[in-house]
N, C-alpha and C positions, 0 to 999 in steps of 0.2 A: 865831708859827710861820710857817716860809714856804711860799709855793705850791710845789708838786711841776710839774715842769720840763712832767709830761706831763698838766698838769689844763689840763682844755677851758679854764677860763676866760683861764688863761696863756697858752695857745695862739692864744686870743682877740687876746689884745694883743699879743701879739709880731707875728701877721697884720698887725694894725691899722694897728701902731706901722711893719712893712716899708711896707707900701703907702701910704704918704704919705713915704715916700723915694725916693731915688733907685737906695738899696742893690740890688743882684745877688743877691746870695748872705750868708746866714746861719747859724752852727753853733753853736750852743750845747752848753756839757756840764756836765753837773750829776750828780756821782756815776756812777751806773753806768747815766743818762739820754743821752741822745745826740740833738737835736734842731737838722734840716737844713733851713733853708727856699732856696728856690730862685725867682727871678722868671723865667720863661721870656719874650722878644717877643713879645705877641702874646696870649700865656696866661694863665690866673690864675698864683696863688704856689702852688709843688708843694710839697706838706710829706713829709716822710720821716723817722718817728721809729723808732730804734732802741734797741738796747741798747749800751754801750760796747765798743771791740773787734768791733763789725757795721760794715762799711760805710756808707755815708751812701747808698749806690747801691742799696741791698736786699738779700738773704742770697741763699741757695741755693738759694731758689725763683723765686725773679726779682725783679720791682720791683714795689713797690705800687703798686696803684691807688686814690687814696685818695678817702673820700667827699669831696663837696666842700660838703656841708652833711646838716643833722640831718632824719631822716626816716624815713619805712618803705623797707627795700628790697624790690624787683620784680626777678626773673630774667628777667620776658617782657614784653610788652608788655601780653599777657591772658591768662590761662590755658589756653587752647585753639593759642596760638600756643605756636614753640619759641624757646628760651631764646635771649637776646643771645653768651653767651658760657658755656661750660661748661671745663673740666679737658680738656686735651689739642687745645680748639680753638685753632688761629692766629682771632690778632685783627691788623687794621690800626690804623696811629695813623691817630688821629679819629674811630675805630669806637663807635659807642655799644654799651657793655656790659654795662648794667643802667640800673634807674631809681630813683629815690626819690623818694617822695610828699610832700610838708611841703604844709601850708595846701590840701590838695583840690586841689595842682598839681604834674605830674608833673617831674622834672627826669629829663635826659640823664645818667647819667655816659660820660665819653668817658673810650677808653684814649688815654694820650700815648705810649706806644709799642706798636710792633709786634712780636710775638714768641707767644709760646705760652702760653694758660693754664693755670699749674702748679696752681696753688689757690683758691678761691671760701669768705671766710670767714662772707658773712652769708648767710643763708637766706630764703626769701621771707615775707613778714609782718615779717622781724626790724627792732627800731628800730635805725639805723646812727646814731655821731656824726660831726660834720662832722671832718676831720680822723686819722681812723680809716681804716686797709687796709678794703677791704671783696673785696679778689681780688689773686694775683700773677699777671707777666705776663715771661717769660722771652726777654728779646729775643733774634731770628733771630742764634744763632752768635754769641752774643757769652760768653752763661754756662755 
């Protein structure tokens, strides 16, 4: 049987297999899978999995912002403080927007672009996988 285009472990190695190249840009399509990997200067590899017939750029909510490893997500920094980023707030690129805990260490997610957020899909406590939306972000005037 073969892996499914959007299983982590696939995901896994196609990551793997970019980053020990020199490749730019990658699109895979596998039935009514649709998987976009992107190496920005500077940046990790952006991944943008959709459905066929979606954009590679995100739907109608804007872009994802996608986990960038396996963990619990965090809205805030502590409970008593207010959230990084909610629904209807502008965020800047390079804005940290949430966090994820793996191994009792907290990691950053940073938005890569600037625009508005339309929607926040994980919830605090929730396990996020790497590679996973975890919020859209509707860049200024563009969608």
């Amino acid at each position: 049987m073969t892996a499914s285009l959007l299983d982590p472990d696939t995901i896994r190695q196609l990551l793997r297999r970019l980053e020990a190249t020199d490749v730019e840009e990658l699109e895979v399509v596998m039935g009514s899978s649709r998987l976009y990997l992107r190496r920005d200067p500077g940046k990790r590899v952006v991944l943008q999995v959709g459905s066929e017939g979606e954009s590679p750029g995100g739907s109608a909510s804007g872009l994802p912002v996608i986990a960038p490893l396996t963990g619990v997500y965090y809205s805030r920094p502590t409970p008593d403080q207010p959230v990084f980023a909610e629904p209807g707030m502008t965020v800047e690129a390079g804005q940290v927007v949430a966090l994820i805990e793996t191994m009792k260490l907290f990691n950053e997610v940073i938005s890569e672009v600037s625009g508005e957020v339309t929607e926040i899909l994980a919830h605090d406590g929730d396990l996020v996988e790497a590679g996973k939306p975890i919020m859209y972000v509707r860049p200024g005037g563009e969608l």
